[in-house]
N, C-alpha and C positions, 0 to 999 in steps of 0.2 A: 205785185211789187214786193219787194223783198224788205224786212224789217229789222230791225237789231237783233230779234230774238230769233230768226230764221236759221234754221242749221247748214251749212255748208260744207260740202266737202272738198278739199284742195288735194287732189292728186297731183303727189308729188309733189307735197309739201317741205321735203328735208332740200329740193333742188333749184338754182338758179333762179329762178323766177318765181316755180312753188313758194319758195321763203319767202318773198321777197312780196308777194300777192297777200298769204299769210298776215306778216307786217303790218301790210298794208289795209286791210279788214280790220284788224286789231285796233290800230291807231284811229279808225274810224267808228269804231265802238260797235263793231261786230265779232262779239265774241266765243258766243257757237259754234266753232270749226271744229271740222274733223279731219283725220289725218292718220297716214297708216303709214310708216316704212315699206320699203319693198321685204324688208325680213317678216312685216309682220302680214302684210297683202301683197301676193305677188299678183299683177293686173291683167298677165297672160292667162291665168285657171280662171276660165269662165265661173266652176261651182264657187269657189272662191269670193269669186266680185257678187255673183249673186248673191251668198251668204252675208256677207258684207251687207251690202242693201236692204236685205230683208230684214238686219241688225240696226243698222244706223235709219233707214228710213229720210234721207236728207234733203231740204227743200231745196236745192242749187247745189250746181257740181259746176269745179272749176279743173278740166282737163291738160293738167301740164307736166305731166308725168311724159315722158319717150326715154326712148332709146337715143342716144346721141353720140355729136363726135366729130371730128375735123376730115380732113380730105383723105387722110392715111386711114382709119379708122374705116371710113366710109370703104374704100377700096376694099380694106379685110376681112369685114363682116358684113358687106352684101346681103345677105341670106338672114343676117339677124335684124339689122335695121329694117328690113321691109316685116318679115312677118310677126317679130315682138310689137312693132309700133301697130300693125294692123290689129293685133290681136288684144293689146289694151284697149284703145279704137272703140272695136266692136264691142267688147265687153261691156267698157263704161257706158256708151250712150245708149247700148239696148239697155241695160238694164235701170239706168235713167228714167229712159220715157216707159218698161213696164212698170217703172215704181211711180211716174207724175210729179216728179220732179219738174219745179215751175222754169228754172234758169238754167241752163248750161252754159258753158266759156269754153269753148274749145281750142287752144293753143297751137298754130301750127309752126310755119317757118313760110319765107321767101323765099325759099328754092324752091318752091314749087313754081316759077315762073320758069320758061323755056330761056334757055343758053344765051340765044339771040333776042331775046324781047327786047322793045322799043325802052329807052330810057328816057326819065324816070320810068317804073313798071307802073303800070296803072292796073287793079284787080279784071279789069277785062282783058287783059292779054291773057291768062290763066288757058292755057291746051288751046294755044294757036299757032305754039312750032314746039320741038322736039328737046329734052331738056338737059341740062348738062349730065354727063355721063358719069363724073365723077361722085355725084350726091344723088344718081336714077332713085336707085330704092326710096331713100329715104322721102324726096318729092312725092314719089307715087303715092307713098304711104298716108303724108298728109294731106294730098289730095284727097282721096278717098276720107279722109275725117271729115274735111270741109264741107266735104260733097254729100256726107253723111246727116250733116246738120242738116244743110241745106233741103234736102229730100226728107229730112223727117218734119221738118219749118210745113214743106211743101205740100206733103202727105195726112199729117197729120195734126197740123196747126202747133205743133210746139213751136217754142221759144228759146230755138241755139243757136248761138253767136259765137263763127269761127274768127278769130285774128292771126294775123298773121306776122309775127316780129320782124324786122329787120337782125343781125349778127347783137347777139346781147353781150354784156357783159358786166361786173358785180361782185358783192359780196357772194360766198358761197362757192362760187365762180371752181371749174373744174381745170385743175394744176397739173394732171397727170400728163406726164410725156405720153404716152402710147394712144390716149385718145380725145386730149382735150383739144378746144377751139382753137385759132390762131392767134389773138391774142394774151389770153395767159399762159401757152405754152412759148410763146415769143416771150416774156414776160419774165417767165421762170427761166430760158434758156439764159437770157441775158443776166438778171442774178447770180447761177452760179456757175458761168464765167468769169464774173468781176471775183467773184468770192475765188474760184480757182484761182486768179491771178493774185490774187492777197492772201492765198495760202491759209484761208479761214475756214479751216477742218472742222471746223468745231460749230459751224454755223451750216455748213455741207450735209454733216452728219446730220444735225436738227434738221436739215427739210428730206433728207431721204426716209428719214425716221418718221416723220409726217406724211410722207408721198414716196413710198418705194418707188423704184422704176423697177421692171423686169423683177419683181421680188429681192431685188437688192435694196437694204438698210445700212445707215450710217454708222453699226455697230463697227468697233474700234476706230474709225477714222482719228477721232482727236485726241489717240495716244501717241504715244513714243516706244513705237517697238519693232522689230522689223516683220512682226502678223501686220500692223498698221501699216507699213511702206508697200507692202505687197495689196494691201485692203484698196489701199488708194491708187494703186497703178491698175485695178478691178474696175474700181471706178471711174476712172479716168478713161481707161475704156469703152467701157459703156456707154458713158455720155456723150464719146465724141460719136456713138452711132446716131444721137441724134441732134448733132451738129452742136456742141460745146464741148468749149476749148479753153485754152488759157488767155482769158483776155479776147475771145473770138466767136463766134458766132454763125452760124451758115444756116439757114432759114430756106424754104424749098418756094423753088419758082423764080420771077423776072424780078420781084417786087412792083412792076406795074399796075398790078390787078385793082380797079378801085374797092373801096368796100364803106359799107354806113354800120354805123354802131348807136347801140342804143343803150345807155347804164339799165341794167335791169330792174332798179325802183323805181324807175321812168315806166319802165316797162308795167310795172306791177300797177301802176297809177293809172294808167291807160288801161290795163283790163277791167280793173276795180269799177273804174267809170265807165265802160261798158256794161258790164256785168249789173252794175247799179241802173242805170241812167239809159240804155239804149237797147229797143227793142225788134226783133226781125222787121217790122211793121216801119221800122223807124228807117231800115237799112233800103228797102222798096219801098220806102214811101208810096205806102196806101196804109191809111188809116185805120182802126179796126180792124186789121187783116182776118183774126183769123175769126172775130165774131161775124164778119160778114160772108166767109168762105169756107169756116169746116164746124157750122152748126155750134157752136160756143154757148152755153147756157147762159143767164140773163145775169150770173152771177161772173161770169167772167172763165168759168171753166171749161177746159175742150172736154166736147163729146166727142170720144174716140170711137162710139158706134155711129156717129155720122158718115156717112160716104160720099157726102158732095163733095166734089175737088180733087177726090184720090189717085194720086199718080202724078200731081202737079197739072191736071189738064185743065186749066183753066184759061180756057179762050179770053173772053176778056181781058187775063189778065198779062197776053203774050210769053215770052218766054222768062222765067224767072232764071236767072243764075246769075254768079259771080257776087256770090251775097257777102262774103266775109273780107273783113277791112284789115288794110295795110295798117301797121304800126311802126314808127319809124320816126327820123330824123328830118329828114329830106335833102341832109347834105356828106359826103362821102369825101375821101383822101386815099392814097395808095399805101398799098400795103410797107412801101421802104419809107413814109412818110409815116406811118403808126411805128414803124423800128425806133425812128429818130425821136417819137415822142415817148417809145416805154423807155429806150436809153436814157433821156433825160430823167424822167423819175425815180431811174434806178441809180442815177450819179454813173451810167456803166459808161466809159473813155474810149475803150477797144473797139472791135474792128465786126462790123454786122456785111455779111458775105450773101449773095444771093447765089442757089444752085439752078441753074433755069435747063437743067436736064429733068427736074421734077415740073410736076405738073403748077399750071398756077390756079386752076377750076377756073369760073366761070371770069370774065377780064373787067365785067362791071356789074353792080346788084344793087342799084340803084333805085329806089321806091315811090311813087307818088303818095302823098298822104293827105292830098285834100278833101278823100271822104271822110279820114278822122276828123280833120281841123274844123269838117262839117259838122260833126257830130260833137266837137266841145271839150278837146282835148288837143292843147300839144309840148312836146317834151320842155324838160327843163333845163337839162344838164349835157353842157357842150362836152367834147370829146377830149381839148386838153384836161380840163379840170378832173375829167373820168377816168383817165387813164393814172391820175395820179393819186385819185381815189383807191382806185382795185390795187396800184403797186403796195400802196399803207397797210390796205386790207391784209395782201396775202403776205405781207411781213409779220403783222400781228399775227395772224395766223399759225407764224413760228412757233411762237412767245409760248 
């Protein structure tokens, strides 16, 4: 059991959830964390994460560091999202259980459910049909994490608990046109449109100068000179590549598609109390799992030179998998009904367009959550109230 004074390390602490997890430790008077930038631990260099470990020595790791990104993203780097997120992955959790590390939290997502899965998902549909094409990699990726707990739980009596979020969103929250989620980039598009049509050069400039697009910043926008007429007819271009206009907006897909959101301090509440409170034993209900099946000293410790159980063969205990839990909401809206509600937070009046020559991913991602609610957690924060949270957020954000 993990105590105040326990060291923890949060990968991917500067990000979405990272933070937000962070936070969330803190306020509950766990103040031992650790935490590295990717400037200062990049989590692909195995020597690296090992040096790290052998440095920090930390009793629980919380895995929420990836690679990430919306449907465009996902399409263009392919090749990156599957093998950075494999290769953090591997990194962190071998080198976890060779240092004995007691907790792990492994972070995934819900796309790792198949295209067509039954709605709500329930964690047993998990590689029962084939998965949406537009987010493959990234699914397979954290599959393979989950599956990695799951087999080390299995193999070797550890103690890692994979969840798996529903579409987050939050403070911190990633604004960048080229690869953030659908909501803050919905979000942001609709902002400055409205600002385009108010001619608020000066508030343009402030969020390019915080969030370039394409290497483009807000320098000169909010002069008077004709470098500035020409700066902004630059811009103006640019943006409309990705669907902002004056007073206008065009957003990729049917807007049909449903989708479930979860504020990501809801989020961070939900791992916390897993991470605290719920143990593999707890998720297979069998009790003392692993002192009664991978030889566990009388003290509570795995003996990893035990070899009873190795390989998950444990008749008795039939097939074990589908161990890591949904987190989520358990209720969903479509995507031109999330338009309607960041418009209202942003006061934006103008006109939100669907392009349904683009793709819309998967049409529902819908989540069962009644093994959380089983286990003594459920969210707090409804979706209107959320969305006008994150619009506050990323305006201060300006400031």
């Amino acid at each position: 059991m993990l105590d105040k004074s326990s060291k923890i390390y949060v990968a991917g602490h500067h990000g979405l959830v990272g933070s937000a997890i962070w936070n969330n430790l803190q306020q509950r008077g766990y103040t031992n964390l650790v935490g590295r930038s990717h400037k200062e631990l990049d989590l692909t260099d195995q020597v690296s994460v090992r040096q790290f470990f052998d440095q920090e020595q930390p009793d629980a790791v919380v895995l929420a560091a990836a690679f990430v990104g919306g449907i465009m993203a996902n399409s263009l780097y392919r090749a990156d999202f599957i093998m950075q997120n494999m290769q953090m992955q591997c990194n962190v959790i071998s080198e976890a259980y060779r240092h004995g590390v007691q907790k792990l939290l492994f972070l995934g997502s819900t796309c790792i459910y198949p295209k067509n899965a039954p709605q709500p998902m329930k964690e047993d549909c998990l590689l029962t049909s084939p998965l949406e094409y537009t987010n493959e990699e990234y699914a397979i990726a954290k599959i393979a994490g989950l599956k990695m707990c799951e087999s080390y739980n299995l193999q070797y009596g550890t103690n890692y608990i994979a969840v798996m979020p529903t579409n987050l969103y939050g403070p911190n929250d990633n604004f960048h046109l080229e690869n953030s989620h659908v909501m803050p980039a919905m979000m942001r598009k609709v902002y400055l449109a409205k600002l385009i049509h108010e001619s608020q050069w000066q508030k343009i400039a402030c969020d390019l100068n915080k969030r370039p697009v394409e290497g483009v910043t807000g320098e000169g926008l909010d002069t008077h000179s004709p470098m500035s007429d020409s700066q902004r007819d630059k811009v103006l271009s640019l943006l409309a590549k990705y669907g902002i206009y004056d007073n206008k907006v065009v957003l990729w897909g049917t807007g049909t598609p449903l989708r479930e959101f979860l504020w990501s301090e809801d989020m961070a509440d939900a791992s916390v109390h897993v991470l605290l409170n719920v143990n593999f034993s707890d998720i297979i209900g069998i009790e003392k799992y692993s002192s009664v099946h991978y030889g566990a000293s009388t003290d509570g410790a795995v003996d990893r030179n035990h070899s009873a159980g190795r390989g998950g063969a444990i008749p008795t205990l039939g097939e074990i998998r589908n161990c890591h839990i949904n987190v989520g909401t358990g209720k969903e809206l479509t995507i031109r009904e999330l338009s309607e509600l960041v418009a209202q937070a942003a006061g934006f009046e103008g006109t939100i367009e669907f392009d349904a020559s683009k793709p819309d991913g998967t049409m529902r991602k819908l989540i069962d959550v009644s093994k959380l609610h089983s286990l003594g957690w459920i969210h707090k924060v409804e979706i209107e109230d959320g969305v006008r949270k994150l619009f506050n957020w990323y305006q201060d954000s300006l400031s």
